[in-house]
C-alpha positions in Angstrom: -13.3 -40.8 -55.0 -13.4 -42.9 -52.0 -14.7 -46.0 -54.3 -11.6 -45.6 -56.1 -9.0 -46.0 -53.2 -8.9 -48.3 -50.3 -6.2 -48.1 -47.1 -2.9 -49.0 -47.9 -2.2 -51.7 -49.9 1.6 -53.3 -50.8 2.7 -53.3 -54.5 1.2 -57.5 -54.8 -2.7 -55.9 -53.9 -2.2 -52.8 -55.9 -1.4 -54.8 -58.8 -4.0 -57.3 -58.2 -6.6 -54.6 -57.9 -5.7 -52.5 -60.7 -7.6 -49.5 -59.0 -5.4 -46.9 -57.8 -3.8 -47.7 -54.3 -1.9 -46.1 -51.7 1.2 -48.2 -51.0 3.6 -47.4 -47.9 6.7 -48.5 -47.6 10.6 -47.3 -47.6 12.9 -45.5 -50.3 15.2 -48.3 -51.3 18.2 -45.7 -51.0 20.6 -49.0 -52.5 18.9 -48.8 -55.7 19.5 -45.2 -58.4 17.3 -42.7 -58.0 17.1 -39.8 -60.4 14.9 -36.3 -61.2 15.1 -35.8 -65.1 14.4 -32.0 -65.7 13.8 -32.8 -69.3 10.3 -34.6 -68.6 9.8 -33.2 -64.9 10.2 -36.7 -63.5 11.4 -38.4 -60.8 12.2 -42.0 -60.6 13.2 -44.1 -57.4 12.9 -47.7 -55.8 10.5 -48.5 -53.2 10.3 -51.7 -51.3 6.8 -52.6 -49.6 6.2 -54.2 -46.1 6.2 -57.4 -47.8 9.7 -56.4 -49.0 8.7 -56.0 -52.6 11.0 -53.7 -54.6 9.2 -51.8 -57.7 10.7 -48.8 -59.6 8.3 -45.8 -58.9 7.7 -42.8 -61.3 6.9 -39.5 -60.0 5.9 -36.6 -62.8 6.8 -33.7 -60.6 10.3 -32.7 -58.4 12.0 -34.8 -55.9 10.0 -33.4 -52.7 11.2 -31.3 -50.3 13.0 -33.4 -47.3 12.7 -37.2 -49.0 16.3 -38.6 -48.4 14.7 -38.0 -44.3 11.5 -39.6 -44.5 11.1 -42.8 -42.4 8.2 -44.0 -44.6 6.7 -42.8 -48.3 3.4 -43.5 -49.6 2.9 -43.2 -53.0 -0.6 -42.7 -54.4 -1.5 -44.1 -57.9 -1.4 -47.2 -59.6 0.6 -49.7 -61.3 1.5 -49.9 -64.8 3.6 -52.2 -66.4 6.4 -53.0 -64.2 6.4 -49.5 -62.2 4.0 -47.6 -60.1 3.2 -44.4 -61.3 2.7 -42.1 -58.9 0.1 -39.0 -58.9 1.2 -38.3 -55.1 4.0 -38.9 -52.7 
């Protein structure tokens, strides 16, 4: 496992690594955010702390105490033009 993932990375070295990454940054709480029952998954923008913005996909619930978290990291990787994440 540890091969697989490095420190944290912004969204421009997870994408140029292709491995999976744990990226840190802030909800962008400007941009829609939404938990679809339907297909158990939550979508929301992120921006980096090179100020990237990418869309991220979470299949699980909104967790518990988001809107007050200062920072999120997101493990998982990048695919397409989203980051799906395994973990928040």
């Amino acid at each position: 496992f540890s091969q697989n993932v490095s420190g944290y990375e912004n969204f421009r070295q997870a994408t140029e690594s292709g491995r999976v990454a744990h990226v840190v940054g802030t909800w962008a709480e400007d941009m829609p955010s939404r938990y679809d029952p339907a297909s158990n998954r939550f979508t929301f923008a992120m921006r980096d702390d090179e100020g990237t913005v990418r869309q991220v996909v979470y299949a699980a619930p909104k967790p518990a105490n988001f809107e007050d978290a200062e920072k999120v990291v997101v493990e998982g990787r990048v695919e397409g033009d989203h980051f799906a994440a395994d973990r928040i």
